[in-house]
Structures are given as structure tokens and as C-alpha cells.
C-alpha positions as CSV (number, residue, x, y, z in Angstrom):
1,X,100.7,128.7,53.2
2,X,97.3,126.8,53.0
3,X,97.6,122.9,53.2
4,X,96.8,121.3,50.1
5,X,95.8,117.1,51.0
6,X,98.4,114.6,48.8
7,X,95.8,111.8,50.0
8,X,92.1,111.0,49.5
9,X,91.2,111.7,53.5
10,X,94.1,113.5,54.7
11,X,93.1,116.4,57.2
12,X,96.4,117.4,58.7
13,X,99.9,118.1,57.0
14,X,101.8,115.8,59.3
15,X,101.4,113.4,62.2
16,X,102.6,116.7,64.3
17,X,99.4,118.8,63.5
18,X,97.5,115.8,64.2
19,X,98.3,114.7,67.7
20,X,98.6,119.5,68.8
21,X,94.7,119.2,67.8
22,X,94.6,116.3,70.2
23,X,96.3,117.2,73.2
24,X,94.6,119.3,76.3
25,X,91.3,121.4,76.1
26,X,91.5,120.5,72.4
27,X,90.9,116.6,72.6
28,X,87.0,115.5,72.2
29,X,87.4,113.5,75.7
30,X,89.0,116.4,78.1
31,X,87.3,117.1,81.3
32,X,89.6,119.9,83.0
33,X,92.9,118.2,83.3
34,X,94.7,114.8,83.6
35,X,94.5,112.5,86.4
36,X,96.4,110.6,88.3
37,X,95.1,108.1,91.1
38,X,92.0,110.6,91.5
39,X,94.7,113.4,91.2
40,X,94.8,116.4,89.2
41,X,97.8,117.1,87.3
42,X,99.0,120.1,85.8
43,X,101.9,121.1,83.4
44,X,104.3,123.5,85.3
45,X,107.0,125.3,82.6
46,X,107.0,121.8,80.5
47,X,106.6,119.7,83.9
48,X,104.0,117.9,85.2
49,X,103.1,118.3,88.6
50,X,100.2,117.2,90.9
51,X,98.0,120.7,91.2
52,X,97.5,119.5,94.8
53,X,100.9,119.5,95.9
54,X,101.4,122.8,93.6
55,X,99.2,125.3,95.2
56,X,100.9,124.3,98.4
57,X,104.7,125.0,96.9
58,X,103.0,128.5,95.7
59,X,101.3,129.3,98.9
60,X,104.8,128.5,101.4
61,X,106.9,129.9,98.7
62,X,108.6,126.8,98.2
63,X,109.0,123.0,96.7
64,X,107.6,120.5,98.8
65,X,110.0,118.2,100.3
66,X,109.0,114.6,99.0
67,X,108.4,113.2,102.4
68,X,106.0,115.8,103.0
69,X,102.2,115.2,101.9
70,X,99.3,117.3,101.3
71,X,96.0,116.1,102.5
72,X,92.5,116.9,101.1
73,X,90.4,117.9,104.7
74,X,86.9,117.1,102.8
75,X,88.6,113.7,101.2
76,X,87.5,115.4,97.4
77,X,90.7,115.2,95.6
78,X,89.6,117.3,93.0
79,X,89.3,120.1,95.7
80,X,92.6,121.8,95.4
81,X,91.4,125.1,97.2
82,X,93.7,126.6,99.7
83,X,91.4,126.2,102.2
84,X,90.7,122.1,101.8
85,X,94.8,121.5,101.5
86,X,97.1,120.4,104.6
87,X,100.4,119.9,104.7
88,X,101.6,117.0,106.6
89,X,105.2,116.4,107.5
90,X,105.7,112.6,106.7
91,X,103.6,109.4,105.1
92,X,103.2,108.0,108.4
93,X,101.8,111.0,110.2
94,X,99.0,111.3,107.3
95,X,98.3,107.1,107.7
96,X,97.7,107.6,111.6
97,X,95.2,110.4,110.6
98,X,93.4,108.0,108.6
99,X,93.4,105.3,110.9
100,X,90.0,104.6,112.2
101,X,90.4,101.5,114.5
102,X,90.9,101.8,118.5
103,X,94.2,102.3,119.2
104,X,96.4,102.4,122.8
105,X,99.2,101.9,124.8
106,X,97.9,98.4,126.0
107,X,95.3,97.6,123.6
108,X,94.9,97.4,119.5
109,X,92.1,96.9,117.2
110,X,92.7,93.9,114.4
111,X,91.9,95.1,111.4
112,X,90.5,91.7,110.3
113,X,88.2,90.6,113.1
114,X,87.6,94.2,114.3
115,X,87.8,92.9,118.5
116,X,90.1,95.1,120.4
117,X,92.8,92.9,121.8
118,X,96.3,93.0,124.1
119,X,99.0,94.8,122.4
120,X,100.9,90.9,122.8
121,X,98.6,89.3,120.9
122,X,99.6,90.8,118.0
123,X,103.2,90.2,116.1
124,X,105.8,92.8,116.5
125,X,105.4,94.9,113.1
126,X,108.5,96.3,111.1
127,X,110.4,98.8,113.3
128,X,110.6,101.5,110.3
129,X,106.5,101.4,109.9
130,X,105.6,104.7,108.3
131,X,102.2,104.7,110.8
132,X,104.6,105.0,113.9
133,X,102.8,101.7,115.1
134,X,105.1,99.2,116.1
135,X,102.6,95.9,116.3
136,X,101.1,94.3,113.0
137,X,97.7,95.2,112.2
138,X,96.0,91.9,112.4
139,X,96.2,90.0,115.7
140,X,98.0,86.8,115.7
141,X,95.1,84.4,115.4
142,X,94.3,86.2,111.9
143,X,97.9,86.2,110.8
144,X,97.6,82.8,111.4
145,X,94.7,82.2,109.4
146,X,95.5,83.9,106.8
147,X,98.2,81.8,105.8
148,X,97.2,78.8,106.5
149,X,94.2,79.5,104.0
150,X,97.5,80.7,101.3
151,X,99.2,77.0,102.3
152,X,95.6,75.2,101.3
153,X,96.1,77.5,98.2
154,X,99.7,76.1,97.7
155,X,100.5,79.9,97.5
156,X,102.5,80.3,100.7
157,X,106.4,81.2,100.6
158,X,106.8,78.8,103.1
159,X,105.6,75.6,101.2
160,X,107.9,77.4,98.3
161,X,111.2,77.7,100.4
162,X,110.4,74.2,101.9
163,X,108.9,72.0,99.0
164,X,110.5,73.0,95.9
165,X,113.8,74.7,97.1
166,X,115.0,72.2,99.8
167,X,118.6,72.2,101.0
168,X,118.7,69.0,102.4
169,X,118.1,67.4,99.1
170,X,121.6,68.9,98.1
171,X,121.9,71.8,95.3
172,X,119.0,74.0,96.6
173,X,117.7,74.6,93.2
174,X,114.0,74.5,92.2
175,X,114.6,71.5,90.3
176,X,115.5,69.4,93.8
177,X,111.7,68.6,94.6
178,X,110.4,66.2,97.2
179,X,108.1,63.1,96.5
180,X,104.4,63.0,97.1
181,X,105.2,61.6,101.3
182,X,107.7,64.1,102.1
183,X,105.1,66.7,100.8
184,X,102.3,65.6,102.7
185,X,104.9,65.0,105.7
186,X,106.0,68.8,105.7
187,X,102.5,70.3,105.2
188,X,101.0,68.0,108.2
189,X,104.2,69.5,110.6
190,X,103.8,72.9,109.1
191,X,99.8,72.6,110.0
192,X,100.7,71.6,113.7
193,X,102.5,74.2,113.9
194,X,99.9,77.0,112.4
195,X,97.1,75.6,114.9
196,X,99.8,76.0,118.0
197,X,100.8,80.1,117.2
198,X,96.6,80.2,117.0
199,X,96.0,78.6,120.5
């Protein structure tokens, strides 16, 4: 049956015809492919899949387990040869192959300053770190630093949990707030404190 237009401009016989001309190798903008994050995906029996992790599945015979993470070997993640792919077993084991600072028993690189420093200058990190390290990644002096520069900013969780939410001033709600000389009392003993964790 041949489409016959009901409107002036009307090139398709429904919104349906419209958008299959649009979709895939058939849109003006396609370049091979949807991405995400770099990534190319691909539609798999009505699912879409990263091709990456894909050609993997097919070449083991078998679904990736989601803690388990390809990596591209040239760093070109449009590269999804056989050859370029490596299968990793967990997140953290790919982050310590990316990790390009100095790293030892005894000794650590900060990532901030770069100067390779004790292991007890730096804080103890989270103990379920994906990168198997178990010290931050900035040294202490950094750390501290760093938010001292967010309390100057008036961005800092501490001056929020302190200043606006205080439990000595009874309820605890964000509408208990201090007055301009308990502010500038807190933030003085809160600096104190900030320069004696950096000496």
C-alpha cells in the first residue's frame, strides 16, 4: 500500500516510521556504534552490551562476572580486538595497574605534592579500598590543606555539622544556628587544630 500524506509536509505515515529511519546506520549523525564513557556499545538479542566486555564473554564461552573488568592494553577504547582485551579479576586489581606513583612497604608517593613520604605520614585509608592500598593517597599535610582551603570556602562538613547543626543549642536542627562570636570562636579552634595535624 503506498503512503498517501494527509498533511502539507508529512513524509512518514506515523511517528513509528519516523524515529526506524532514525535509529542506527540510518541516522545522518552515526559513526559506527553508540558510546558510552568512550565505550562502544552494541545491541545483543534486544540488549545492549559494551562490545568490549562482549568479545571477551564470546572468546571464554561465557558472561563476565560483574566484578571482573576488561582492560584495553593500548589504552584505545575503541580497540576491541582480541588481542588488545585483558581480563582482570576485580576493580582494584585493574586501579593498581594504573597506578603510576612510587609505591612500598615503608614508603608512598602523595598524589598531590608528588614527594615520596613514610607510610605514617599518611592517614589510614578505608579498609575495603578497591586498590588493595590501605593508606590515603594524599599525605597528611595535603589532607590537611585541603580542607582547610574547603573551611575558607565555608564548604567543609565540619563547619556544617558544628555551625548550623549544633547539639548543644538543643533540638539539633538546621534552624539552631550560632551567633556571629560563637562562629568565629569555633572556626579559630577548628584552625588550631588544622595547623597542629599539619606540624
Amino acid at each position: 500500500m503506498n503512503f498517501i500524506p494527509t498533511r502539507q509536509r508529512q513524509k512518514y505515515c506515523s511517528r513509528r516510521c519516523y524515529f526506524a529511519t532514525r535509529t542506527g546506520p540510518a541516522h545522518p549523525n552515526y559513526r559506527g556504534g553508540s558510546l558510552s564513557r568512550g565505550y562502544r556499545i552494541i545491541s545483543v538479542h534486544g540488549k545492549r552490551i559494551l562490545e568490549h566486555r562482549y568479545v571477551m564473554g564470546q572468546y571464554l564461552g561465557r558472561t563476565l562476572l560483574s566484578t571482573e573488568v576488561v582492560h584495553h592494553r593500548d589504552g584505545n577504547k575503541l580497540n576491541n580486538s582480541l588481542e588488545n582485551l585483558e581480563l582482570i579479576p576485580s576493580q582494584g586489581a585493574h586501579a593498581a595497574q594504573h597506578y603510576t606513583g612510587f609505591r612500598s612497604d615503608t614508603h608512598k608517593q602523595c598524589k598531590k605534592c608528588l614527594e615520596i613520604k613514610l607510610r605514617t605520614e599518611f592517614h589510614a585509608g578505608n579498609r575495603r579500598s578497591k586498590n588493595g592500598d590501605p593508606n590515603h593517597t594524599e599525605c597528611k599535610t595535603c589532607r590537611a590543606a585541603y580542607y582547610h582551603e574547603r573551611w575558607n570556602q565555608g564548604i567543609s562538613t565540619y563547619q556544617q555539622r558544628h555551625v548550623v547543626c549544633s547539639t548543644r543549642r538543643g533540638s539539633g536542627h538546621r534552624s539552631a544556628k550560632f551567633t556571629e562570636t560563637e562562629v568565629a570562636e569555633i572556626r579559630t579552634s577548628y584552625a588550631a587544630g588544622m595547623m597542629r595535624a599539619v606540624s
